[in-house]
C-alpha positions in Angstrom: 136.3 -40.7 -83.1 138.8 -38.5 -84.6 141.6 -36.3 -82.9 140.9 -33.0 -82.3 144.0 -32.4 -82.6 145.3 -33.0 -86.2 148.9 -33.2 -86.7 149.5 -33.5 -83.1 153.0 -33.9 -82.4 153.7 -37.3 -80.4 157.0 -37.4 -78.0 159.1 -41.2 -77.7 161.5 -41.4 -75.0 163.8 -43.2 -74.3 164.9 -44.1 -70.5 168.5 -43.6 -70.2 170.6 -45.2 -67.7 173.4 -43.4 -65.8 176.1 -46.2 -64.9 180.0 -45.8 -63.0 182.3 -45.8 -65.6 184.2 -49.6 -65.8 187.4 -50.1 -64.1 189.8 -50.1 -66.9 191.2 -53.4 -67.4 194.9 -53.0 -66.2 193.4 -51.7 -62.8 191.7 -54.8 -62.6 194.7 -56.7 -63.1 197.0 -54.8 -60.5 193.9 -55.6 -58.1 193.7 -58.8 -58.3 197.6 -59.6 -58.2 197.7 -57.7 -54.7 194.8 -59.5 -53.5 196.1 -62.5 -54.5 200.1 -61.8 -53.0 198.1 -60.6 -49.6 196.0 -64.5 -49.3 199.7 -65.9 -50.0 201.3 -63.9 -47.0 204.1 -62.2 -49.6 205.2 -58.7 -48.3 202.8 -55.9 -50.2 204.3 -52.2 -50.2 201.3 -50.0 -49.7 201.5 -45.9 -50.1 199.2 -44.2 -47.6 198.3 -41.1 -50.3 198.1 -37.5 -48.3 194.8 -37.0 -47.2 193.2 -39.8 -49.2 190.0 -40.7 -48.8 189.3 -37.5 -46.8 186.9 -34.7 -48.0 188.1 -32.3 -44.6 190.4 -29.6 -45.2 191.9 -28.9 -41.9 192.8 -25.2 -41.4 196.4 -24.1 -40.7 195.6 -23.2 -37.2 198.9 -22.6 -36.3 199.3 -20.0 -39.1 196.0 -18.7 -37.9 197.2 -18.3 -34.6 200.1 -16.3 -35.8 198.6 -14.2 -37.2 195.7 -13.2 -35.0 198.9 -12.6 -32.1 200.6 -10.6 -34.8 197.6 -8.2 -35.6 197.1 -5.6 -33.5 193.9 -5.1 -30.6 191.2 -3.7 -32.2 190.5 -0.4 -30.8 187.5 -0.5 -28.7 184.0 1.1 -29.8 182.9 4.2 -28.5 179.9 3.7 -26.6 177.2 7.1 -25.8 179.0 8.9 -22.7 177.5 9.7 -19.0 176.5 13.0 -20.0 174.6 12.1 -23.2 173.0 9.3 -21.8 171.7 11.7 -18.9 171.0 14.5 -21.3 168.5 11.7 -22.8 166.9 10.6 -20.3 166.5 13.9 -18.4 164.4 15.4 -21.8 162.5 12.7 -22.7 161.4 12.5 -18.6 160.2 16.2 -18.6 158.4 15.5 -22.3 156.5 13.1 -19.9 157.8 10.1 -22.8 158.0 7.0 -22.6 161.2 5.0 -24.5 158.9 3.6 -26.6 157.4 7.2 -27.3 160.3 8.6 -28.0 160.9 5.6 -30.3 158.5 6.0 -32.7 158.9 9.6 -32.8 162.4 9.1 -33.9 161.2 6.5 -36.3 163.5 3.6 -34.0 163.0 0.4 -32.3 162.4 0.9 -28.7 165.3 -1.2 -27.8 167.6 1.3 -29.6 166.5 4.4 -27.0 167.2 1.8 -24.5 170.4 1.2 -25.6 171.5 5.0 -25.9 170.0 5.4 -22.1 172.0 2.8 -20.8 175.5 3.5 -22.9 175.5 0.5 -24.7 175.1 1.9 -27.9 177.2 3.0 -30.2 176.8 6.5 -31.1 174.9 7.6 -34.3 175.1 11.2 -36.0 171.8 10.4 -37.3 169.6 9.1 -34.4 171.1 11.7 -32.1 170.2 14.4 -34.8 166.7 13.1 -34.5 166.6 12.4 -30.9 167.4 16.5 -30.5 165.3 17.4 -32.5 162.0 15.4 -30.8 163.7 16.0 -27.4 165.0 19.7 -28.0 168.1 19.6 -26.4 171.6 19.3 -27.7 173.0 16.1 -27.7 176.2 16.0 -30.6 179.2 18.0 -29.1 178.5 17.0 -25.7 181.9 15.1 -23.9 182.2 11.9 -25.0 
């Protein structure tokens, strides 16, 4: 039966073989010379390289350490005051809402009301903005 195909194009391959690359020859040679003074008991001077046969890198801690004594404290975040946590809580409790209300109102995860109410956030321009607006109280320019 013949080919449906005709002129179809037919692929050879060959397998190749990926080898270690050979010792050259005067490696060989030293090698065998110190094995052979080390069965005899002659002395063999032997040079521990730097590192050698090690892939770790281990840091410069004590440079590390210097330099995180040297650098100044990081100023601590500000975190939502008393009074705007209380403002908060105070509107969205006569709004008869719930955290999770509020939070979808504002377009926000529940947790992040939660976090405002207890002062653990950090305060945002932008979910406060919202927050008055759903709540209808001022909450930016209050003492922080």
């Amino acid at each position: 039966m013949p080919s449906r195909h005709p002129g179809t194009i037919k692929q050879e391959w060959e397998p190749v073989v990926l080898q270690k690359p050979r010792a050259k020859a005067q490696d060989l040679r030293d090698q065998k010379a110190v094995n052979q003074a080390l069965r005899s008991g002659a002395q063999v001077q032997t040079i521990k390289k730097f590192d050698a046969g090690s892939n770790k890198k281990a840091p410069p801690t004590a440079v590390n350490a210097r330099k995180l004594e040297e650098a100044e404290e990081p100023a601590a975040l500000d975190r939502v005051s008393t009074e705007v946590r209380q403002a908060i809580q105070k509107a969205r409790i006569e709004k008869k809402l719930s955290q999770a209300d509020l939070a979808k109102q504002i377009n926000e995860r529940p947790q992040v009301v939660q976090e405002y109410e207890n002062g653990k956030a950090v305060p945002n321009q932008a979910v406060l903005a919202k927050m008055e607006k759903v709540l209808g109280v001022k909450l930016r320019g209050l003492k922080k």
